[in-house]
C-alpha positions, -999 to +999 in steps of 0.1 A: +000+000+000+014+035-008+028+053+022+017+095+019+031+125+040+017+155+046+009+179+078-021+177+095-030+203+126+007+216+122+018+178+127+037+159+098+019+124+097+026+096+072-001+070+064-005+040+043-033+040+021-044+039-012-039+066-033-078+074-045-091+071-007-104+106+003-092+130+027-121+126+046-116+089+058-082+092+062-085+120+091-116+101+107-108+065+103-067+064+098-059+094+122-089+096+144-097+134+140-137+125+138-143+164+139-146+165+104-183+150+092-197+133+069-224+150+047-226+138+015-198+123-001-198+138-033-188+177-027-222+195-020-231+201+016-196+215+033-201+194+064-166+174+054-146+213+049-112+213+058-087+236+050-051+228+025-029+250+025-050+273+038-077+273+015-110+258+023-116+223+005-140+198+006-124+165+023-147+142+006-135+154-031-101+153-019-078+123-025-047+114-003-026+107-032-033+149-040-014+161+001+023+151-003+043+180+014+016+197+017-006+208+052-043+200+063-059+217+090-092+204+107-112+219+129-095+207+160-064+226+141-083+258+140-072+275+170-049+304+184-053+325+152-070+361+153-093+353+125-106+314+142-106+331+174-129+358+161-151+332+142-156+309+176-164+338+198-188+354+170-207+317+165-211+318+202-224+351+201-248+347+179-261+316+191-257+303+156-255+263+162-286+240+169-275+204+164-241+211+152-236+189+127-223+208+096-210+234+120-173+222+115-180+230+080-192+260+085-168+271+106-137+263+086-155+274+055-162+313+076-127+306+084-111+305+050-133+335+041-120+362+066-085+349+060-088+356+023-106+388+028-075+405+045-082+431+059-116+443+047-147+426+059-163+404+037-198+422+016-233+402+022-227+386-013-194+373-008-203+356+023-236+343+005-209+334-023-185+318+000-212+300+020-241+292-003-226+254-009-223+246+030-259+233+037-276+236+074-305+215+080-311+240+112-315+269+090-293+289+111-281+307+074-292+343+088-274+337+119-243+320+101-240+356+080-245+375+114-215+359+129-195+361+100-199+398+102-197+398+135-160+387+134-144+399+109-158+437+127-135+415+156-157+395+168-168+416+200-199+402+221-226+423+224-237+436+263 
């Protein structure tokens, strides 16, 4: 079986596995980081969003033979950074998670918005844009944009 490295969280990791199997089972199943869901399988629902090289991707669509030398950060990855500090605290804020199921996907996919954005917060129609192909069954999509405004102003709670 092939052998594949690559950096996950900040942590190179090598594993053996075919070359067509997908992102997504690799970090639940080979490396045990189950924060990343299962939605759909085939690229439409964001509930499997990771980020590669910084850039938010869906896992499922992914392949492990498409990561060597490069880095993968999860969910449990997105931590002690201005912009996924800002996101957390603006979820909470805003109350935006009911079951929290695609939330992981949601999160890194807000994530990789405000990190591209620089700077400049994000209009109402790139964060439709950016977000429209991560599904919530909740409906929490008003809420979702709320936060998303809400950090990349810095994420401030409200009194």
């Amino acid at each position: 079986m092939p052998r594949h490295t690559f950096t996950v969280n900040g942590r190179p990791r090598t594993v053996d596995a075919p070359a067509a199997m997908p992102l997504l089972w690799v970090l639940r199943d080979r490396l045990g980081l189950t924060g990343t869901k299962f939605g759909c399988g085939v690229g439409v629902c964001g509930a499997c969003t990771v980020h590669l090289d910084g850039k938010a991707v869906r896992s499922c669509q992914t392949s492990i033979g498409e990561l060597a030398g490069r880095g993968v950060t999860t969910i449990e990855g997105l931590r002690e950074n201005s912009v996924a500090d800002a996101v957390k605290e603006a979820w909470l804020a805003e109350d935006v998670a009911q079951c929290g199921y695609c939330q992981p996907g949601q999160l890194m996919q807000a994530a990789g918005l405000l990190s591209g954005a620089g700077t400049r917060a994000p209009s109402d129609a790139e964060i439709e844009a950016a977000m429209n192909d991560n599904l919530c069954r909740c409906g929490t999509y008003l809420r979702i944009r709320a936060a998303i405004r809400r950090a990349a102003a810095g994420g401030a709670r409200s009194s």
